[in-house]
N, C-alpha and C positions, 0 to 999 in steps of 0.2 A: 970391521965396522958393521954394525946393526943397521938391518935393512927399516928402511924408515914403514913403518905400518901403511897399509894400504887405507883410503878412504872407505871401500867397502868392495866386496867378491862376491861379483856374479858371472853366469855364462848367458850368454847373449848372441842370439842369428841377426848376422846379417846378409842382406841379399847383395853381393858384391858384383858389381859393373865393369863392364866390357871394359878391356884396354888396362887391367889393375892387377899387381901380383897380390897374392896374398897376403905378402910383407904389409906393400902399402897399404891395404884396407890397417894392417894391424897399426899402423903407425900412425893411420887417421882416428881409430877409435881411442889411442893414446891421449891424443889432444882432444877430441872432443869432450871425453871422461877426467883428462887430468890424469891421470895415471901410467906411472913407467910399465907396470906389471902386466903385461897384456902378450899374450899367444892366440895362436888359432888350431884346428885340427880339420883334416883332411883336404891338401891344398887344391885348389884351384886353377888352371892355365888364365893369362893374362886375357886369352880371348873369351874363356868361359866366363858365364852369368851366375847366379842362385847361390844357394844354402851354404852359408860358410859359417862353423859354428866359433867363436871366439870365447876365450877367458878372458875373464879381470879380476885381479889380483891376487887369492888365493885360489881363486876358479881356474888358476893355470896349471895346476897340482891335479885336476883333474881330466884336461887333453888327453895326456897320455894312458889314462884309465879307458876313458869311452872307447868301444866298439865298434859302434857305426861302421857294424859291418856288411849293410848292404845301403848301398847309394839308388838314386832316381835321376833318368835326366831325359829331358826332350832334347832332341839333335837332328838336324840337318844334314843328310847324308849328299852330298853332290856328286853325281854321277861323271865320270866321262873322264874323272881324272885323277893321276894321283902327285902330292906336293911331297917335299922333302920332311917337314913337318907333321904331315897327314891331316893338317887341318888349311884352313882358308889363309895363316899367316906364311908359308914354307913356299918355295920354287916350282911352278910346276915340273913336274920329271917326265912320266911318261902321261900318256890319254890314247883315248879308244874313243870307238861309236856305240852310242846308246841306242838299243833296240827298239822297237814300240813294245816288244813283249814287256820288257822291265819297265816302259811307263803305263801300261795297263795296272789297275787298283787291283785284281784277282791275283795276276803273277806277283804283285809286287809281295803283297799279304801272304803268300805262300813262303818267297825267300827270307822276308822279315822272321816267320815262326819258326823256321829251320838252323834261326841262329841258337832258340833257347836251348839248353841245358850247358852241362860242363864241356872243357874245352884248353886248350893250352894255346898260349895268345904270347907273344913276343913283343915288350915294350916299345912304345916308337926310338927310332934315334934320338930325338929331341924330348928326352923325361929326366924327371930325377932320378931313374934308378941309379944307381952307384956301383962299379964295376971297380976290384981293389983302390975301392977309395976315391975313384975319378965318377964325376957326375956325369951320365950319356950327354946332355945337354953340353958340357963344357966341350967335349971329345967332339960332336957334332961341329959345334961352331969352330973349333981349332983345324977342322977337316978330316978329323981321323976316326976312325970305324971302327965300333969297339963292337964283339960278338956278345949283344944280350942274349941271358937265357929264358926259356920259353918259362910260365907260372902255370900253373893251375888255376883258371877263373870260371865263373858259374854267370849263364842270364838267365834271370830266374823267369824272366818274362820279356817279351819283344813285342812291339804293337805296331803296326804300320796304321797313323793318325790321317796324313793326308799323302797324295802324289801331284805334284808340279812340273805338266808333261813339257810345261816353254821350258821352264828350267834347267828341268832336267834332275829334279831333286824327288828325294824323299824326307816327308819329316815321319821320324819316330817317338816312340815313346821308350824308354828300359830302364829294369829295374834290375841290378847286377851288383857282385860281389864286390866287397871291398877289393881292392885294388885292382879291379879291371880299367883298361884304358880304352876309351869309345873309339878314341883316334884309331885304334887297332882292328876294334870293329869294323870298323867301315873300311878301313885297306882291307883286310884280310877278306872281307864282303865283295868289296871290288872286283880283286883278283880272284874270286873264285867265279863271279858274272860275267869276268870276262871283259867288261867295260871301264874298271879301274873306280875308286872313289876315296874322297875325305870328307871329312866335318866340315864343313859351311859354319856353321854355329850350335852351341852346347849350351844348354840350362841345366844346371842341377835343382833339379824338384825336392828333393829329399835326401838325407845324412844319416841312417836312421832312423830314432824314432821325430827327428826333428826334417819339418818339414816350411816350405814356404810361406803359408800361413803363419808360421811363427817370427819372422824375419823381419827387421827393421832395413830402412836404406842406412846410407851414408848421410844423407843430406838431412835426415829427418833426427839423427843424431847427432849431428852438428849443431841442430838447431836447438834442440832440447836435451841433451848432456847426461849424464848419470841420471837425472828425472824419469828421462826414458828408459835409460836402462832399469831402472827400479820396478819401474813399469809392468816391462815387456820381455823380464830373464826368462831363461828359460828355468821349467821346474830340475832342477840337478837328479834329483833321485829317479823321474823317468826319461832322462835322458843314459844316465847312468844301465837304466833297468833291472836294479837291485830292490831287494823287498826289504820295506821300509819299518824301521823301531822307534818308534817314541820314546825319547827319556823322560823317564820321572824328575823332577827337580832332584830328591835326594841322591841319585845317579851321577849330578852336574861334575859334583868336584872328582869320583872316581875317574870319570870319562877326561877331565883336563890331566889327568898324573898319571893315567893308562895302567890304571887297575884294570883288571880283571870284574867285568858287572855281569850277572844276570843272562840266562837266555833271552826271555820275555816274549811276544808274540811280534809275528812280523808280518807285514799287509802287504801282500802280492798278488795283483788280479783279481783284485775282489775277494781274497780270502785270506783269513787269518791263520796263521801256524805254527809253531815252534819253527826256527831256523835247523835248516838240514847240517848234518855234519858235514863240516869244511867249509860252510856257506856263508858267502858276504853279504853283510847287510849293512842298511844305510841308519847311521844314527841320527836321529831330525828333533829338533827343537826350537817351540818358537817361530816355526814357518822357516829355517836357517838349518842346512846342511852339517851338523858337527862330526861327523866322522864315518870312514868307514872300517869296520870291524868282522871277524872274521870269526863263526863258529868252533870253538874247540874241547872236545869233551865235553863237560857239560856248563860251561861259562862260554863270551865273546869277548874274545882279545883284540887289540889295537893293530890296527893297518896302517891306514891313515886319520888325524887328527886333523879337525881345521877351529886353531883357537878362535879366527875370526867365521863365524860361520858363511857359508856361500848362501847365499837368501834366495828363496822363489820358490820355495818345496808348497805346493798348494795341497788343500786336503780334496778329497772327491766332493763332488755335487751330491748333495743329499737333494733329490726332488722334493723332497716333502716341506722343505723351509723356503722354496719359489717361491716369488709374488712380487709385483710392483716394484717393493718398498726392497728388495732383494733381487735384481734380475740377472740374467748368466750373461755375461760377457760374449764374443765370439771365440774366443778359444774355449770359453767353459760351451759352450752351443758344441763345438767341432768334439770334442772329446766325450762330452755324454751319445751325443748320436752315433759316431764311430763305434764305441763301446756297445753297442746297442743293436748295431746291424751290420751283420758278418758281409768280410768281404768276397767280395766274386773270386775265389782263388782259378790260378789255372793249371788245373789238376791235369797229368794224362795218365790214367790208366789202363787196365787190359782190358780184356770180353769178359764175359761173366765163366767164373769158374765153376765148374760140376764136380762134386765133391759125393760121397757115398753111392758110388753106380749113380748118379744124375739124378738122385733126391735131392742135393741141395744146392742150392746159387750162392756164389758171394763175388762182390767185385771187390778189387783191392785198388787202394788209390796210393799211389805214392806224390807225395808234394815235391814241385818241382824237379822232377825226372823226365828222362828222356822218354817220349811217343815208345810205348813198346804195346806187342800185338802178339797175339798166339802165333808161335813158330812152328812148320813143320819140319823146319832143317836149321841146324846151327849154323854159327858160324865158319865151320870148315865144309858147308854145304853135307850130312850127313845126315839121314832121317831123326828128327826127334819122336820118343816113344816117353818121353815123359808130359804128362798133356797139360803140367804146370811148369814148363820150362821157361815162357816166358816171364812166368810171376815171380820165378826163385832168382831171375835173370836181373829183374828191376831191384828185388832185393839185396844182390849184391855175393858175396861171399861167405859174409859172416850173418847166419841170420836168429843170432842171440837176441830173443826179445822180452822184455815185460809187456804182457799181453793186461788192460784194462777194460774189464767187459760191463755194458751195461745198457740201457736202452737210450740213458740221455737224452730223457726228451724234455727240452727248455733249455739244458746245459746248464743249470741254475749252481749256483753256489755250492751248494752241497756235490754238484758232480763236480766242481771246477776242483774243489779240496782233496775228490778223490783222483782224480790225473796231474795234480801239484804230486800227490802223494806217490803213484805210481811215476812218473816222472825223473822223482827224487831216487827211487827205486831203482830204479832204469841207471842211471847216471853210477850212482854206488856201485853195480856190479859191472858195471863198464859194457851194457846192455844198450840196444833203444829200445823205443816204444811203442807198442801196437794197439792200438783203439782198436776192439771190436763190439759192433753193436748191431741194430736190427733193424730194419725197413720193411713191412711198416710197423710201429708200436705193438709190441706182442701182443698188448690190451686186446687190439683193432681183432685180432684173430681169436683170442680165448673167449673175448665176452665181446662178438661184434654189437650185439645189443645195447651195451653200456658201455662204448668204443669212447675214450678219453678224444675231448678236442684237444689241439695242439699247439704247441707254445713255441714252435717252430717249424719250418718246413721241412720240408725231408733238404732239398739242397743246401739250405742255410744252415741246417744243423751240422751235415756232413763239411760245411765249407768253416765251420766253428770249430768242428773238432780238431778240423788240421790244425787251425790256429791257434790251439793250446800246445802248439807241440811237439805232434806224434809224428812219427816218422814213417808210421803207415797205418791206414785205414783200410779197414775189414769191414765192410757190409753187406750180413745176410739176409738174404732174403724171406723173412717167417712166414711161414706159410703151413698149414697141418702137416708135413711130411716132418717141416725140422721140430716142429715143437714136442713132434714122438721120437726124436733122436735122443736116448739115454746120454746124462751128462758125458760120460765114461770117452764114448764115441764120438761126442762132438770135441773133447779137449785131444783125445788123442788124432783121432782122421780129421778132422776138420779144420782145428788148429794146427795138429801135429805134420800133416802132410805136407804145411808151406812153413812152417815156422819152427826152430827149436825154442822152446818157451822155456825159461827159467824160473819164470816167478808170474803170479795171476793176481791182479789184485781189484776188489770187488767190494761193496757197501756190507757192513755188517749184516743184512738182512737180503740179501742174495738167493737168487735159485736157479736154476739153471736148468736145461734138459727135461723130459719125459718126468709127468708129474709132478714137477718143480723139487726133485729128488738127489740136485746139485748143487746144497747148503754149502755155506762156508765151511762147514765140518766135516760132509763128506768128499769133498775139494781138495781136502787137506788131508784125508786118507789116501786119494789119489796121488796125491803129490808125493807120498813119505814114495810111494811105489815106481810111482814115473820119472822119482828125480826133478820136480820142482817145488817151490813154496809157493804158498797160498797167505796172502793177506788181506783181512778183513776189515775193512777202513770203518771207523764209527762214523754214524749219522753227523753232519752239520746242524746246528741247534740257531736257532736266534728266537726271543725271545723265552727261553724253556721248551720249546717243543720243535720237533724236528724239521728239517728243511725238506719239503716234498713237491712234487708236483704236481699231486692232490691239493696240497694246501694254498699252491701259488695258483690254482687254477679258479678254489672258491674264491680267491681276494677277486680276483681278475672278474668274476662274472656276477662281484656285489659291486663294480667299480672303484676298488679299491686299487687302483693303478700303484698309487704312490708307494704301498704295503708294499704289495707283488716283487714292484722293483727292487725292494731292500732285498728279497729272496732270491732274485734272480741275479742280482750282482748289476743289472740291466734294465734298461726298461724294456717294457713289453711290447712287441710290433706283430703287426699283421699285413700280408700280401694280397694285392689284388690287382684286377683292372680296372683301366678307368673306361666305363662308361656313361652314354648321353641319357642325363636327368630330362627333368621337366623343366628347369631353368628357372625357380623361385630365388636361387640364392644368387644370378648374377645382375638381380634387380638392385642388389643392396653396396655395388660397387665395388665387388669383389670377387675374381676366379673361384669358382669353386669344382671339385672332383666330384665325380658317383662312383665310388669304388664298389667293383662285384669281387667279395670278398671270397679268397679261396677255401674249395667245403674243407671244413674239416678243422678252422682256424679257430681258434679259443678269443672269441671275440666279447670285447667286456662289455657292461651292462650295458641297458640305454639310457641317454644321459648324454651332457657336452663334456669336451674335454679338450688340453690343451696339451699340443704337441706339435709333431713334423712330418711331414710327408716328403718321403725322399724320391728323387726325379733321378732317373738314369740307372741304369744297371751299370754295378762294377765289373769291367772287363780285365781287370789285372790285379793288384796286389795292392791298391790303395787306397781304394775307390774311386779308380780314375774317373771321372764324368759323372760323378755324382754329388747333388746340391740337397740339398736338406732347408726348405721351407717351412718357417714358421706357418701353424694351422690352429683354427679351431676345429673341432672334430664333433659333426652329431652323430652317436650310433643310436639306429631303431630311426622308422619311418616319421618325419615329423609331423606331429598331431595337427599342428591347424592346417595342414590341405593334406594329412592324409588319415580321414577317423579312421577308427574301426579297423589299423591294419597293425595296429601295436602287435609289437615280438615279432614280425620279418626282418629277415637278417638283411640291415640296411648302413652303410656310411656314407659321410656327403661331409669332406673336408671344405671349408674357407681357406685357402692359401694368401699372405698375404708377401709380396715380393714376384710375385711369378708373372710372365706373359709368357702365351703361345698357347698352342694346342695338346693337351693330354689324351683325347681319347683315343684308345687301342693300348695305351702305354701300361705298362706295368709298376705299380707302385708299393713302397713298404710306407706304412703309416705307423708313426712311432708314439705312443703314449704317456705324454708324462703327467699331466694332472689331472683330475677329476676337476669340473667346474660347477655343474648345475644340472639337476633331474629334468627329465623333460618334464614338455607343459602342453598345453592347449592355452592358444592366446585368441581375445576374444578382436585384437584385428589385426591386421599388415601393420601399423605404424606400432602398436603395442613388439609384436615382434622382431619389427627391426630393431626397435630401442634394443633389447635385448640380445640377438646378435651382434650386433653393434658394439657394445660393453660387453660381449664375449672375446669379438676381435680384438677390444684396446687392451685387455688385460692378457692378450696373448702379444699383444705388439711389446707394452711395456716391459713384460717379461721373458721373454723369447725374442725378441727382436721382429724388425720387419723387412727385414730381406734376407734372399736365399744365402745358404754358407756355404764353399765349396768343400765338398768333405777329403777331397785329394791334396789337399795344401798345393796345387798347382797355381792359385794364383798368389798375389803377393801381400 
């Protein structure tokens, strides 16, 4: 018998409540949707809260695709004891006394950081794992003891949020590998304190790239039905995180009979590019999911098909078509600014390493690794004589890498194509991947005269690069000693001495070393010699002419914000402090910043402009505690109370959504539109009109209150 067609296939968050197995949510979304066809993925405990990602009806074909391989969750760790369970529903078994050392906020922040990196973690008694066939869970309640084995799980990040000394608690924050169990965490935390502990209470914050912010309740689609969910799906293709193909209409009927179509170009991160060999990609049409397919030779063959397509594939935010009559949603809000401002990652790397008899500096970072420090003795307690023993230590065993060199300043589009490419690169010869690049901008040192401003910061750059990717980060430090270092020397000792490099790949118009005498062609005669390849990535184009940092830097400083950002993949932001103005602008009924912008910041024209000023620095992996307020933006000193001081470098945000106090705080100000040149107004009520009608057309379109950018809330 033929399965009756579904009404329609989407995937849809919901935030699932205390006291519910996963089942049941699924069995409630059945009815509130009318549809049999309904799954979920990555289960939930009946006690846990947050992020549960659900299908409907061919969206359940693709559960067992997604990844969602790192999870979020706020937890309650409860000190002094531990239950059968490992959470607040199980026996107590055993308890200890809690110290004051462990409710002290110092200590506690200490032992929280010592959980992160890798680790082997033994599932609770009471889990789904499945031992020949028998669920721990069953075997538990039947009384019998079944020997699970330990996994390999990773915390990428630990955060100790608050300490509750009546309690006796800690709440956390963590951001860890798919299939780690928190419950685990905290026993195994316990008993190493010495005090014993379980979870009190679990929120899952995030599934991937799906997070709270995206989540409907139960009750809110009870009440509004498939409406909502049409709503509120989520987009499939970045939940998936596959790079995305537009079919042509004349494509349609091959793609239903699983021909064999075309390469064609695929949208990933902001850049366009033929699909890599073996590489899946998302077929879209119509705003509706229809397949995914799978690079081969030089055509995309069929994977999976979906005749009814899964709907909510949204296309990016073009800034340039904001306004009124057009304004971005809260998720469109949450996703342009995330895209926009790199997160606080938490990197541990070494000391600076000295490389050519202590000519040159570089620090290496590796993402999410273990605290490592220059060692003078191994681990069998034995002197070390190699003075990079701790860097080859973090790197691991095998240190085959594709090394991407380049200055990346802006990280704009055209670099982002060439570390997609190097990447791709990477992955094919069963390599990773090492960014190496240079602090400060060579410019800054060759021609300090004509020292380029900057389209990022040095930290935000370095906390971007990790997050295209790489598996380690190299940053030199240029300075006249390295920039006379002959190519030669710098690939062999400089590179060579921590890395084996297989392949180097670089912008068609590359130089390197003493002279700039380390073409792509001379690269490649080293390489035939050293036993690596050399590849010379073409320049990124839009428009006809090349994608530069020059060019996004003249948009930027005629205020051409909107330009800029099609070049950068991003829109454009700037760091600063806030400090205390004169106070004109909080006569007009609204917070405003004084931003002291940091030197050196490629700061755009003068003129208003409409955007976001982000509040909080991200301390983990998602921008935890960071809110993103709509703004109007004046940059340059304003004419009517201040003549005569035109061209100081001056911003003075409107916030509108915000209370409290900013000044001392650090802020990024993110730019999206261009509004209106400055003026000179001949009074106070002339000019407030016009502030005023600055603000409403950033209200209208931007929204008017803060958005959290961590999807921590609901």
């Amino acid at each position: 018998m033929s399965r009756k067609p579904s009404a329609f296939s989407a995937l849809i968050a919901i935030d699932k409540p205390v006291g519910m197995t996963s089942h049941d949510v699924v069995s409630r979304v059945r009815r509130a949707v009318g549809e049999k066809r309904v799954g979920h993925a990555g289960t939930l405990d009946p006690a846990a809260t947050g992020v549960l990602v659900v299908g409907i009806g061919q969206a359940t074909k693709l559960l067992g695709l997604l990844t969602l391989d790192r999870k979020g969750y706020d937890a309650t760790f409860q000190l002094g004891a531990e239950t059968t369970t490992d959470d607040a529903e199980g026996e107590v078994t055993r308890t200890a006394p809690v110290s004051d050392e462990l409710l002290d906020l110092g200590s506690a922040k200490f032992e929280v950081a010592e959980m992160r990196g890798e680790q082997d973690q033994v599932p609770p008694a009471f889990s789904a794992v499945s031992v020949n066939g028998r669920r721990a869970y069953d075997a538990a309640r039947a009384g019998e003891e079944l020997e699970l084995a330990a996994r390999r799980v990773r915390v990428f990040d630990a955060r100790l949020l608050s300490v509750d000394a009546e309690a006796k608690s800690w709440e956390l924050s963590l951001d860890v590998s798919k299939g780690t169990y928190v419950r685990s965490l905290a026993r195994d935390l316990g008993r190493k304190l010495g005090c014993y502990a379980h979870v009190s209470s679990l929120r899952r914050t995030f599934s991937g790239p799906v997070t709270l912010a995206d989540c409907v309740t139960l009750d809110e689609l009870e009440a509004r039905g498939a409406e909502l969910v049409h709503e509120r799906c989520l987009d499939p293709v970045r939940v998936l995180g596959l790079p995305e193909r537009a079919l042509g209409l004349d494509e349609v009927v091959d793609v239903m009979n699983g021909r064999r179509i075309s390469l064609g170009e695929v949208r990933y991160d902001c850049v366009s590019r033929v699909p890599n060999p073996g590489e899946r990609v998302a077929l879209t049409l119509g705003g509706g999911l229809a397949g995914i397919w799978r690079r081969e030779g030089r055509s995309l063959i069929c994977e999976n098909n979906f005749p009814q397509a899964i709907e909510g594939v949204r296309e990016p935010v073009d800034v340039r078509s904001l306004a009124p009559e057009s304004p971005l949603d809260a998720r469109g809000i949450r996703a342009l600014v995330r895209a926009s401002v790199p997160a606080g990652r938490a990197l541990r790397g070494g000391f600076g390493m000295r490389l050519l008899e202590g000519s040159v500096e570089c620090v290496l970072d590796v993402p999410y690794c273990d605290p490592f420090f220059t060692a003078a003795v191994d681990e069998r307690g034995n002197t070390v004589k190699d003075p990079l023993f701790s860097e080859k230590a973090a790197l691991g065993g095998d240190r085959r890498f594709v090394c991407a060199i380049g200055a990346f300043d802006g990280l704009h589009r055209g670099h982002r194509a060439l570390l997609s490419r190097a990447r791709a690169e990477a992955d094919h010869r069963g390599c990773r991947l090492a960014v190496v690049t240079f602090s400060p901008d060579p410019a800054r040192v060759l021609s300090p005269e004509d020292a380029p401003d900057d389209l990022l910061s040095a930290d935000d750059r370095e906390y971007a690069l990790i997050d295209t990717g790489a598996d380690a980060l190299l940053v030199f430090s240029f300075t006249p000693e390295l920039a006379s270092v002959p190519y030669e020397d710098f690939v062999r000792t400089c590179l060579g001495s921590l890395l084996d490099v297989r392949a180097i790949v670089v912008g068609e118009d590359f130089c390197l070393g003493a002279r700039g005498e380390g073409t792509v062609s001379a690269l490649s005669e080293l390489g035939e010699t050293d036993g690596f390849d050399v590849i010379g990535v073409e320049l990124s184009r839009e428009g006809g002419e090349p994608i530069t940092a020059t060019r996004i830097r003249g948009l930027i400083r005629q205020g051409s914000v909107e330009e800029a950002s099609v070049l950068l993949g991003r829109c454009h932001l700037v760091e600063g402090e806030v400090e205390r103005g004169r106070g004109e602008g909080t006569g007009f009924g609204f917070p405003t910043a004084n931003v002291c912008v940091a030197p050196g910041a490629c700061l755009p024209a003068e003129g208003v402009y409409a955007g976001f000023v982000v509040v909080g620095n991200g301390l983990g992996t998602d921008h935890v505690g960071e809110v993103a307020y709509p703004a109007a933006i004046n940059v340059g000193k304003p004419r009517t109370f201040s003549p005569h001081e035109e061209g100081e470098q001056f911003l003075e945000a409107t916030l509108l959504g915000f209370e409290g106090d900013l000044y001392g705080r650090v802020v990024r100000v993110v730019f999206v539109r261009w509004l209106r040149e400055p003026r000179t107004f001949g009074s106070v009520e002339e000019l407030e009109r016009v502030v005023l009608s600055n603000v409403e057309w950033v209200r209208k379109t931007l929204g008017e209150k803060g958005i959290e950018l961590s999807g921590r809330c609901g």
